[in-house]
KEPA-713303 format. One record per residue (C-alpha): residue in one letter; y, z, x. Coordinates in steps of 0.1 Angstrom, whole numbers, padded with zeros to 4 digits, always signed. Layout:
% KEPA-713303
aYZX ...
END
This chain:
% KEPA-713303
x+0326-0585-0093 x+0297-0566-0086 x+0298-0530-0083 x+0264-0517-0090 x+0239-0503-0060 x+0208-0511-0066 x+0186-0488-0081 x+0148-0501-0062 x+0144-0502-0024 x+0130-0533-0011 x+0100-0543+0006 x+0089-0571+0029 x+0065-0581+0004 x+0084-0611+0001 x+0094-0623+0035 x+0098-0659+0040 x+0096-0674+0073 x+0113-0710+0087 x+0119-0727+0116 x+0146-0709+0136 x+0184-0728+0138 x+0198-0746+0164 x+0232-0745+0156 x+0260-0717+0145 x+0280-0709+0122 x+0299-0739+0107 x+0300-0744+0067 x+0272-0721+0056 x+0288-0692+0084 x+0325-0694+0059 x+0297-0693+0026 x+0279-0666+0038 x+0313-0644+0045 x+0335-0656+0016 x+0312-0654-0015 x+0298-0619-0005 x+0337-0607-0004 x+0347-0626-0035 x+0315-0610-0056 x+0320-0573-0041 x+0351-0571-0037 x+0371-0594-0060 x+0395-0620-0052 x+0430-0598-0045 x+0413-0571-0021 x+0393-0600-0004 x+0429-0618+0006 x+0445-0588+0014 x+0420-0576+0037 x+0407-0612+0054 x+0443-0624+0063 x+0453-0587+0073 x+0419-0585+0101 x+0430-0589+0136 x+0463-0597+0130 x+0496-0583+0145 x+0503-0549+0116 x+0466-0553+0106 x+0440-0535+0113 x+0411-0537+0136 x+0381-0555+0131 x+0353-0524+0131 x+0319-0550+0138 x+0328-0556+0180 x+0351-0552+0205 x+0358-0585+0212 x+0395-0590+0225 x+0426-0610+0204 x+0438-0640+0219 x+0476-0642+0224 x+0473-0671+0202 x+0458-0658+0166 x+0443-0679+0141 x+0453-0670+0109 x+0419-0661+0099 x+0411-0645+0130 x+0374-0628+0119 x+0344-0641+0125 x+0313-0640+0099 x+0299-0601+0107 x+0333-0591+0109 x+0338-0602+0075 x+0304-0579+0072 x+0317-0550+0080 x+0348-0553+0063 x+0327-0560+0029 x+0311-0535+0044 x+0336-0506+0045 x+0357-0519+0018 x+0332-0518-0012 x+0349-0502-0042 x+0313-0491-0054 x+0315-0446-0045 x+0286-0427-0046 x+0293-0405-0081 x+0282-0366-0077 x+0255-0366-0102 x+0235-0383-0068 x+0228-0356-0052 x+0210-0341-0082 x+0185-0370-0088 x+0182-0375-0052 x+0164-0350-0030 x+0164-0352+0007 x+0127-0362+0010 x+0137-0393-0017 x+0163-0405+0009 x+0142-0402+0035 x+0122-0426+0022 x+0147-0450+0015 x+0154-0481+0038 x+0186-0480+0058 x+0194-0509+0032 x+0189-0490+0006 x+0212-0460+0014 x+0239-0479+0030 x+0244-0500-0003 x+0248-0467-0027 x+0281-0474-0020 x+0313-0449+0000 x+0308-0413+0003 x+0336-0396-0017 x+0329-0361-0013 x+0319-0333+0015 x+0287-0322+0003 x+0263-0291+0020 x+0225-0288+0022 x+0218-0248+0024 x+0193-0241+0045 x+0162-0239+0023 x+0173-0265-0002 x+0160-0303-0008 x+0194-0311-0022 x+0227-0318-0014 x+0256-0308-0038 x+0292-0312-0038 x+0316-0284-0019 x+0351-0283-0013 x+0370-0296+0020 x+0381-0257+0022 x+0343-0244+0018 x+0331-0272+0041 x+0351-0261+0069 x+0343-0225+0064 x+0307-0232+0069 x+0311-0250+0103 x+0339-0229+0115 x+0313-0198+0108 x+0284-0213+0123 x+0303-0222+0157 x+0316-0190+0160 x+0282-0172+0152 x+0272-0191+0186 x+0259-0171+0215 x+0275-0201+0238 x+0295-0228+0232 x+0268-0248+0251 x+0247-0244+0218 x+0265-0271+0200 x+0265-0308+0205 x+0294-0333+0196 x+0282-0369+0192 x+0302-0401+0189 x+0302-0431+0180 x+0322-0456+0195 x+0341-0465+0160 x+0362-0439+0165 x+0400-0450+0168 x+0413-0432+0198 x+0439-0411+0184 x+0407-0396+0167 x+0387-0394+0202 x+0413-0374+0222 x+0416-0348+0191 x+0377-0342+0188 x+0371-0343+0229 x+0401-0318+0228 x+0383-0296+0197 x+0350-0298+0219 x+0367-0288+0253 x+0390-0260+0238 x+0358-0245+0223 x+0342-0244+0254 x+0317-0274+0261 x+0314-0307+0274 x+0281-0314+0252 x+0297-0348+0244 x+0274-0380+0240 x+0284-0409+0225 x+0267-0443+0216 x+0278-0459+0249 x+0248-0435+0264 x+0223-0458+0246 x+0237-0492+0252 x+0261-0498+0284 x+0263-0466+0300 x+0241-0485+0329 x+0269-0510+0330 x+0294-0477+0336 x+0272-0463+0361 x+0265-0497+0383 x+0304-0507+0385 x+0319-0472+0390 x+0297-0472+0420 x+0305-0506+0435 x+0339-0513+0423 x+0354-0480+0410 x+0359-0494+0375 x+0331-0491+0344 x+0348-0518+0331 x+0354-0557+0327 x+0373-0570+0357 x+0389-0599+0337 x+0413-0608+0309 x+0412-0629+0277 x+0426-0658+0294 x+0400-0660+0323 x+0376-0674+0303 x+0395-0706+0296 x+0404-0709+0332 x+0372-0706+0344 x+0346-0737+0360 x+0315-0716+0353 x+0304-0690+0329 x+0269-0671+0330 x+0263-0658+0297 x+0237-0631+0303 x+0210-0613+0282 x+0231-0614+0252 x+0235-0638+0218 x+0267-0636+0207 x+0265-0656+0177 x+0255-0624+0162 x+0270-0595+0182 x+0301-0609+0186 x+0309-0642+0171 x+0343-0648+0181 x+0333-0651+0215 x+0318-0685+0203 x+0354-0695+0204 x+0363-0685+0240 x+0336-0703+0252 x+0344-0734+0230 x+0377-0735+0250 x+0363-0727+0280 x+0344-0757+0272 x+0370-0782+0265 x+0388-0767+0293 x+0360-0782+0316 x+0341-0748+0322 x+0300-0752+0330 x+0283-0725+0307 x+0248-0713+0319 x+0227-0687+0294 x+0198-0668+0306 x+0176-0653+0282 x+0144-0648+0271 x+0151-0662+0237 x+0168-0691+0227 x+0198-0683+0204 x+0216-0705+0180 x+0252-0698+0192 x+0246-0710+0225 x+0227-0739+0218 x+0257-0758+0199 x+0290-0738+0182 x+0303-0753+0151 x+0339-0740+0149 x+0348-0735+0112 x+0383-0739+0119 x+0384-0767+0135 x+0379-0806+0117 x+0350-0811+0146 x+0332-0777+0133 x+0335-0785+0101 x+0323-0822+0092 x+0312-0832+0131 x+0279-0819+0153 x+0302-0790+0165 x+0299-0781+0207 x+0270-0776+0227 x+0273-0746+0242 x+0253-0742+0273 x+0248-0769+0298 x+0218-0751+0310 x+0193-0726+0294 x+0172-0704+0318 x+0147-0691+0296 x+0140-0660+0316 x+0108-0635+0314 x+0118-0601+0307 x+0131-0574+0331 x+0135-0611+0355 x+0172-0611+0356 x+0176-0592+0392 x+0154-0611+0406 x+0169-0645+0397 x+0208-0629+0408 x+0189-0619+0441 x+0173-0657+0446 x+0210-0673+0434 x+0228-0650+0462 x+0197-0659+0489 x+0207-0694+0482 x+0244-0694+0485 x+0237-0668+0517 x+0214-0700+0531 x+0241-0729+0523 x+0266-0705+0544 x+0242-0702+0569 x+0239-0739+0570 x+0276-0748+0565 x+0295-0720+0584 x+0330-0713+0568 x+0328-0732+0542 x+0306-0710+0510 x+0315-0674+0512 x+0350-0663+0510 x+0350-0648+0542 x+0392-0636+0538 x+0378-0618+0510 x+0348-0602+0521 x+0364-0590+0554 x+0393-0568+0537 x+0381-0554+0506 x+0345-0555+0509 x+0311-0540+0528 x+0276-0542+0531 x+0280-0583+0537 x+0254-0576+0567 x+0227-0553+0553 x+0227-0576+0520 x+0223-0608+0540 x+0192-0591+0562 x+0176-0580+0528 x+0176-0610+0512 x+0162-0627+0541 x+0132-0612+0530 x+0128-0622+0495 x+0104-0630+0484 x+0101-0666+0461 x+0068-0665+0445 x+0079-0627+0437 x+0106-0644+0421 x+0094-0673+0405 x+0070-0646+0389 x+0093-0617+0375 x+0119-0645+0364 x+0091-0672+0347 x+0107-0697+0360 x+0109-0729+0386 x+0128-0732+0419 x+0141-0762+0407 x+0156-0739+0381 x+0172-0717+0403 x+0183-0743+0428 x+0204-0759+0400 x+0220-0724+0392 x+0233-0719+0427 x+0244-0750+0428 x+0265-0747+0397 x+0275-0713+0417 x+0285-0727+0448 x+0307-0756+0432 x+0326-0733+0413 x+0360-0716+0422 x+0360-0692+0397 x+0330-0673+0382 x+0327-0648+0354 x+0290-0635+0347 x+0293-0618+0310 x+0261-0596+0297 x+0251-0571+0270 x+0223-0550+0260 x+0197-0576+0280 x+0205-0562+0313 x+0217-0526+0303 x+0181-0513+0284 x+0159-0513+0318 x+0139-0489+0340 x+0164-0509+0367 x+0196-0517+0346 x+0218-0500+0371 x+0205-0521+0408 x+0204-0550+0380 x+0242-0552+0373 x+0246-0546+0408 x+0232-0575+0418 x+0259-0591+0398 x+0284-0581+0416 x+0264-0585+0449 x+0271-0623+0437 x+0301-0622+0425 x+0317-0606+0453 x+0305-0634+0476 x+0328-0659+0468 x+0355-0635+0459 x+0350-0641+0425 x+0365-0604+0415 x+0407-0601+0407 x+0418-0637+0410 x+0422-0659+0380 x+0393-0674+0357 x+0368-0649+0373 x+0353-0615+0373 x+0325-0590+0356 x+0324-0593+0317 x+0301-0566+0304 x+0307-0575+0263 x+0306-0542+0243 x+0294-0538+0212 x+0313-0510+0189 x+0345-0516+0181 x+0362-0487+0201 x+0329-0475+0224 x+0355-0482+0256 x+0385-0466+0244 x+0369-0436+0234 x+0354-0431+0266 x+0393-0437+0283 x+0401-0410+0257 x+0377-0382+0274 x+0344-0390+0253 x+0319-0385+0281 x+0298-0359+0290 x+0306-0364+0325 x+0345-0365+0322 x+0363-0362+0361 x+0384-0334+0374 x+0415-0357+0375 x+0409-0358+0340 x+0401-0319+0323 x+0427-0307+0351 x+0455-0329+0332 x+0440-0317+0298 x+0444-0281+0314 x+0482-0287+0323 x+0489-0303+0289 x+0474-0277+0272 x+0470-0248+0287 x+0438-0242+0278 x+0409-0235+0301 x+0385-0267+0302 x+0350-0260+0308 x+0336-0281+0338 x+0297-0281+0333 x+0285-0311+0330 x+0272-0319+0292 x+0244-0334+0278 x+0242-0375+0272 x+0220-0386+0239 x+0189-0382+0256 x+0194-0345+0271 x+0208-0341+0237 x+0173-0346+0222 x+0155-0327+0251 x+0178-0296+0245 x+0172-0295+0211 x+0132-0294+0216 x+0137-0264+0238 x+0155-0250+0211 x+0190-0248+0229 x+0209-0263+0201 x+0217-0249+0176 x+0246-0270+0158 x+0251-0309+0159 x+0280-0324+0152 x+0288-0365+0148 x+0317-0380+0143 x+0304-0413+0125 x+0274-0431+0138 x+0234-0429+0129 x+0222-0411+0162 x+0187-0405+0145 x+0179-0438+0139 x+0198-0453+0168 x+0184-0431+0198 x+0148-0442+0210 x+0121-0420+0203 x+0121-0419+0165 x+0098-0390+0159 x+0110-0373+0187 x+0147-0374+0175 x+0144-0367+0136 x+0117-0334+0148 x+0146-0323+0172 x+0175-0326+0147 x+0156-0309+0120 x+0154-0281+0147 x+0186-0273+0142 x+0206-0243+0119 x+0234-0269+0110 x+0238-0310+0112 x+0272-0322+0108 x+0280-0359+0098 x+0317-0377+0096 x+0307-0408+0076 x+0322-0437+0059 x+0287-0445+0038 x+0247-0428+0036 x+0224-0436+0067 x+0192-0425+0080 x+0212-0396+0097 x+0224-0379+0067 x+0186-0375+0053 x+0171-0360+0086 x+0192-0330+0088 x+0191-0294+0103 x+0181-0268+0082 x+0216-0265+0071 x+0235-0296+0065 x+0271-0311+0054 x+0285-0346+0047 x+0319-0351+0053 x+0336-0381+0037 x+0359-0399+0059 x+0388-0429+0057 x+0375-0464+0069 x+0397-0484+0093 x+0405-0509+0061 x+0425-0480+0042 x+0457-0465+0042 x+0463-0439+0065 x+0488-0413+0044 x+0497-0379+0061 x+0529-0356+0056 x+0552-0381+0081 x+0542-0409+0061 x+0516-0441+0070 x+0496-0436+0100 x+0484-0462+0126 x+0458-0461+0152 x+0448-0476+0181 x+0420-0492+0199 x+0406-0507+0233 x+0388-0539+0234 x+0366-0552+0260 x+0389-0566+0280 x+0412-0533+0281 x+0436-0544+0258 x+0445-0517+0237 x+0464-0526+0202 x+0475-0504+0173 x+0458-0505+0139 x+0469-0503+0102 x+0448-0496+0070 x+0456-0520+0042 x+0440-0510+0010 x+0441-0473-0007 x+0415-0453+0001 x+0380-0457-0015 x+0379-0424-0034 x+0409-0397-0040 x+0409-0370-0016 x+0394-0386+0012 x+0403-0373+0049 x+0409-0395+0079 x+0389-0388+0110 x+0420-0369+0125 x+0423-0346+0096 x+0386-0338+0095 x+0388-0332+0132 x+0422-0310+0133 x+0407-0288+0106 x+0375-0282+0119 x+0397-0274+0149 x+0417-0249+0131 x+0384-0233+0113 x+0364-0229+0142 x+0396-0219+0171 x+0419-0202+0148 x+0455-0210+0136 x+0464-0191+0167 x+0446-0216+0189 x+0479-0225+0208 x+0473-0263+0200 x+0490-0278+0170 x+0464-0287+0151 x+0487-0293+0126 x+0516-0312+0138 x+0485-0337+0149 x+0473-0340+0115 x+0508-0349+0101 x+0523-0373+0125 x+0496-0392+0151 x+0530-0399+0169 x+0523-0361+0183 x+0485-0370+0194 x+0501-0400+0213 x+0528-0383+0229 x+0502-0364+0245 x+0476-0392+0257 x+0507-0406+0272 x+0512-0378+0295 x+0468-0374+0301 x+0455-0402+0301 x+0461-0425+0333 x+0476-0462+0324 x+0492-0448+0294 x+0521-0433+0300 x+0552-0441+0272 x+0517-0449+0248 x+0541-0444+0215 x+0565-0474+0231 x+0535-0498+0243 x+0518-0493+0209 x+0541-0509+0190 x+0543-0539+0213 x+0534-0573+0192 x+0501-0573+0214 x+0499-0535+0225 x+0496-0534+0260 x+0469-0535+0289 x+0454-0507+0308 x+0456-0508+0348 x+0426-0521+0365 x+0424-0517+0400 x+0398-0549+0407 x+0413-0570+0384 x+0451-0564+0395 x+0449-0559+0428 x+0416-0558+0439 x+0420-0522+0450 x+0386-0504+0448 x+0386-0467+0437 x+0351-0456+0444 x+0348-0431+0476 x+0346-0461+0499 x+0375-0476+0488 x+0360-0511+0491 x+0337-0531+0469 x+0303-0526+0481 x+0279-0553+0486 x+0240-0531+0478 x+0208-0536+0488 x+0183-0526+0460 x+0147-0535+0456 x+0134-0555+0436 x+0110-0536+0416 x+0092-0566+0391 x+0076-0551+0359 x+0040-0556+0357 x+0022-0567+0322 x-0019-0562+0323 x-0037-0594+0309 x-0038-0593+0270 x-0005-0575+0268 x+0029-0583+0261 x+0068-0575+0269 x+0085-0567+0238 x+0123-0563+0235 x+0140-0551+0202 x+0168-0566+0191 x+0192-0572+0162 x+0186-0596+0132 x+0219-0619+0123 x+0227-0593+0091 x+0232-0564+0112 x+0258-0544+0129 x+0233-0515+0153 x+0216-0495+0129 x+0235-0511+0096 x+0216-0535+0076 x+0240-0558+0058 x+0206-0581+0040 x+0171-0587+0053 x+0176-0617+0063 x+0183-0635+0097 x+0193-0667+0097 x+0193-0683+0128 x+0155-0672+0140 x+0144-0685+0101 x+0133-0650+0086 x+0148-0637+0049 x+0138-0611+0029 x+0120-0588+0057 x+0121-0573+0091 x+0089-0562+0095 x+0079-0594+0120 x+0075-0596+0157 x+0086-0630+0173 x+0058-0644+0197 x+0051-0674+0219 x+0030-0703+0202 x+0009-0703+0236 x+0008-0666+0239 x-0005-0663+0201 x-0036-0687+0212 x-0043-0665+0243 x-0044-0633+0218 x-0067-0650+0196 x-0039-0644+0168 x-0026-0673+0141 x+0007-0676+0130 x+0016-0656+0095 x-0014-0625+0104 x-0003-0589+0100 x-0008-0572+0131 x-0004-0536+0148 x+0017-0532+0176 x+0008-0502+0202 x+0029-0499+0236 x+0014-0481+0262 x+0024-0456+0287 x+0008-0440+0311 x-0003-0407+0306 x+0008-0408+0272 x-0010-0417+0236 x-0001-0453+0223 x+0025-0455+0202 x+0024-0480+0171 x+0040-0505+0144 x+0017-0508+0113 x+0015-0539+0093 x+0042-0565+0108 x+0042-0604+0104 x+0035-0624+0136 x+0061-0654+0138 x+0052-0678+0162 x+0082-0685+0178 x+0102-0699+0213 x+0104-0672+0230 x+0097-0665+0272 x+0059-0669+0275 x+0043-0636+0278 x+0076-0619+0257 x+0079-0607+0220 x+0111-0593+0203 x+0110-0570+0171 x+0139-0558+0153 x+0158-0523+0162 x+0156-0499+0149 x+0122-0502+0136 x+0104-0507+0170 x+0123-0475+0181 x+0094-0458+0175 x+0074-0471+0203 x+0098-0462+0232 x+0092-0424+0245 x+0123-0404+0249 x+0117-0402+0290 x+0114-0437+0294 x+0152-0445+0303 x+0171-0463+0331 x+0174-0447+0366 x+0202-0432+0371 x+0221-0444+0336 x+0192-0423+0318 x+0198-0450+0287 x+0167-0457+0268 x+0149-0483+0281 x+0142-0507+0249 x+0138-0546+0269 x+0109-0544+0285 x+0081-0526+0268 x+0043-0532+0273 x+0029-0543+0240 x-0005-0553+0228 x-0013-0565+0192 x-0044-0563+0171 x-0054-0574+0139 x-0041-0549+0115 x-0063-0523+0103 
END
């Protein structure tokens, strides 16, 4: 077993480049998670923690939040689960004498890679200000120097509290609790960055930032639009939902601008046909979309099944439907009227014919679900873009009735139950009014700050403090100089971690480290073993339980950290019980039960085999709980993004090897690329336009108006099938060339999916 980090960072000096797969997983997905496990972690921890993931009394897979069927597998993980797990699990611990040789301008330097394989932070260690170095402290000294620097505040308001959505939620209610009982709502979390547009489009129209359906929809439904996602590498075990789906007799549509493995054909490695046969094809059409197109093709689809209703009265939209829970039927119908087709066929890149056969596979359908990610969120017009799907959805009543509904797919593995738990800068007065009466303790009601107003406060040198509980804002957040210049503004960073990333080596001018408990570990606290709890995608929320002993003696669970930064910043005399929290989660769950809405008796439903499912409104009823109290039909314009001759649309995305800003290897399989990242993916046809071969190193500049280019030095064009006039580059590295103020309307989340581009030979 391997147990060394390596000592040299790597380079892209060696990339190798093939032709991109067009199939998933199968054999070489099981090789590629077992012998990684077996050579890290050994045989013994490997079994323990592989049958233990996602099962009833394990613990909780930390790469997605994809839901549990009712019906487990006994290896119910998927290949970047598996990831993580190696991940997290690693017996390799960073050893003091690190922070001695290493000084903060050597980690800077360093690859994400490269600090994230020195192995589990085992110690809180502190940065003074003026001081290159970190060096080992005690819990007790660690506190001391937070709980001083808050209180040395002239306002609450002069910290920030980030999260990141990995967070268990017994850990999420404690911190938003710490936050609001010092006095702020300065909380951001990741969910800013990623589907906070999704949040902001469905509380609107349906009263509910969340999915509308359950597990079980997906098999019982006759068509499936998979949406500006690949979930062959986000989330994996989805390949299986829509493998049943399939063989179910479901019609599965993706719209992208690339062409991804997983949904091209899904070999099912549990499964005799996954194994040794050609495995499922996936998607029975592939609409290879231009990007930023996506509205205007849900727009042509609804014009389409509005015209087959004109021409067929009574018989296409569900009228029943339409008349008692929803409005805006008549302004939709009038706008769409007017759209118009060559616009469409323009933003979208592709045919009528195309889009003909779409709403045809619509209008045959009796039960819909449209699924999405990241695709449609990271837009100028991500919010009237989601809309749109719910515009369609909601004309054949295709919202709260069985094998239908809105599937937006998060990514981190808790990023919706910490928001149910109070993570949100924006958090109701149904909601701090209950904290209030729980408590009794006076919740401020300012709005906070999200991750971008984070960064703008900290440039005007209102922040003085930053705080994350897990996560890797710095590299995650767009903007890249912009964010690491505004967190070095500050007196004091704070980071909760598991294991190094770019955040811990662009600090404030103070900075501390403290060492936290992984979701794989044992949980021990004066009442005995701890569990926790979680909420999927599909708002099923499930308790779980560490398996292994911790990494490193002396290691702190989140709650602990949390409860005594609490106590060293409040007071013992606080008039919470920091304490009793600590010692029995029991306490912390008593009280969600009595805050949080849909979780009443949450100690009882907990330990159900399956947990239990929160309440939702247009799923279980469909009862609407937005100011209307109907779903609303919108009109929004459609708004297509224009690319000057000689320029491209470049998206960033993930490689196969990653989980957000956590490089597992350099390689990613399914597009063909291994040992680098440094590429950007481009169309055959568009690389003959540009005068640009295969193979060259080129520079990438976007361009903004009224702003300098921004640029990529010295990355490796692949020639590959992507839209025509669309590239893709890997995240976070193309960070850099998205300003901080160009965000989403209304969602304000960094706009990273449509970014004008041009490339030139490299200097």
């Amino acid at each position: 077993m391997s147990a060394e980090p390596p000592v040299e960072d790597v380079t892209d000096a060696d990339i190798e480049v093939t032709h991109p797969k067009h199939v998933a997983v199968g054999l070489p997905g099981i090789l590629h998670s077992m012998e990684p496990a077996l050579r890290q972690l050994g045989p013994k921890r490997t079994a323990e923690l592989f049958t233990s993931i996602n099962q009833r009394g394990g613990f909780d897979c930390m790469s997605c939040a994809w839901p549990d069927p009712d019906d487990r597998k006994k290896l119910e993980f998927c290949e970047n689960g598996a990831k993580a797990v190696i991940w997290e699990a690693t017996p390799v611990v960073i050893p003091s004498a690190f922070w001695a040789e290493h000084s903060l301008s050597d980690l800077a330097d360093k690859t994400e890679y490269w600090l994230g394989m020195q192995g589990r932070l085992s110690e809180p260690v502190y940065k003074p200000a003026g001081s290159d170095h970190y060096r080992p402290v005690s819990w007790d000294e660690a506190f001391a120097i937070v709980g001083d620097q808050l209180r040395g505040q002239e306002s609450p308001d002069e910290a920030v509290f980030y999260t990141s959505g990995r967070a268990s939620n017994e850990a999420a209610f404690v911190y938003q609790l710490f936050v609001r009982a010092f006095g702020t709502n300065n909380l951001p979390d990741c969910s800013n960055m990623c589907h906070e547009s999704t949040g902001t489009a469905l509380g609107e129209v349906i009263g509910v930032g969340k999915s509308t359906i359950r597990y079980e929809d997906f098999e019982q439904a006759d068509l499936i639009i998979v949406m500006g996602q690949n979930p062959g590498t986000n989330h994996p075990r989805m390949l299986t939902a829509l493998e049943d789906a399939k063989q179910a007799g479901a019609t599965i549509v993706s719209v992208n601008p690339l062409p991804e493995a997983a949904l091209e054909r899904y070999k099912n490695p549990q499964t005799v046909r996954g194994m040794v046969g050609r495995g499922t094809v996936i998607s029975d059409q592939f609409l290879q979309i231009r990007l930023g197109g996506d509205m205007a093709l849900l727009q042509a689809v609804s014009k389409r099944v509005l015209e087959a209703e004109a021409a067929a009265p009574g018989t296409i939209l569900d009228h029943a439907f339409l008349a008692e829970h929803c409005l805006g039927l008549e302004e939709l119908t009038a706008h769409l009227a007017d759209l118009d087709e060559t616009a469409v066929l323009e933003a979208t890149g592709l045919t009528s014919e195309q889009i003909d056969e779409l709403a045809e596979r619509y209008i045959a359908s009796n039960a819909t679900i449209v699924t999405w990610a990241m695709g449609l969120t990271q837009h100028k017009a991500a919010v009237n873009g989601i809309k749109e799907i719910i515009n369609l959805l909601l004309l054949r009543g295709n919202i709260g009735k069985p094998g239908a509904g809105a599937s937006p797919i998060r990514g981190h593995s808790n990023v919706q139950g910490d928001r149910t738990m109070g993570i949100w800068e924006q958090m109701p007065e149904s909601f701090l009014a209950a904290m209030e009466r729980e408590f009794a303790v006076p919740m401020p009601r300012e709005h906070g700050v999200d991750a971008v107003n984070a960064i703008r406060a900290m440039q005007r040198g209102e922040v003085r403090t930053w705080i994350s509980l897990g996560g890797n804002f710095v590299a995650a957040i767009s903007d890249t100089a912009a964010a690491e210049a505004a967190i070095r503004g500050t007196q004091l960073s704070v980071q909760i971690s598991t294991k190094l990333n770019r955040s811990h080596a662009v600090t404030g001018e103070a900075a501390i480290i403290l060492p936290t408990l992984g979701r794989t570990e044992i949980d021990l606290q004066a009442s005995g073993p701890q569990m926790v709890s979680v909420e999927d995608s599909v708002c099923a929320v499930h308790a779980s339980h560490g398996r292994i002993p911790p990494a490193a003696p002396g290691l702190l669970s989140e709650v602990a950290i949390i409860t005594r930064l609490a106590r060293a910043t409040l007071g013992e005399d606080s008039g919470i019980a920091w304490q009793a929290f600590e010692d029995d989660y029991d306490t912390i769950r008593e009280h969600i039960g009595r805050v949080v809405p849909g979780c009443e008796g949450y100690n009882e439903q907990i330990r159900r085999e399956d947990g239990f499912v929160l309440p939702n409104g247009p799923r279980d009823s469909r009862t609407f709980t937005n100011p209307e109290g109907r779903a609303l039909l919108t009109v929004n314009e459609l708004e297509p993004i224009h690319c000057p001759p000689g320029r491209l649309l470049l998206q960033t995305l993930r490689s196969h090897d990653q989980f957000n800003t956590t490089i597992y290897s350099l390689n990613d399989r399914y597009r063909g690329i291994k040992k680098g990242r440094n590429v950007v993916f481009v169309n055959p046809d568009d690389l003959r336009d540009l005068g640009l071969e295969d193979g060259q190193t080129v520079d990438v500049f976007s361009e903004w108006a009224g702003q300098p280019d921004r640029e990529l030095r010295g990355f490796r064009v692949v020639s590959y099938p992507t839209a025509r006039g669309c590239a893709a580059a890997y995240f976070p590295e193309a960070n850099v060339l998205v300003p901080l103020d160009s965000t989403a309307d209304r969602s304000n989340t960094p706009v990273s999916k449509a970014i004008v581009v041009r490339l030139q030979p490299a200097a």
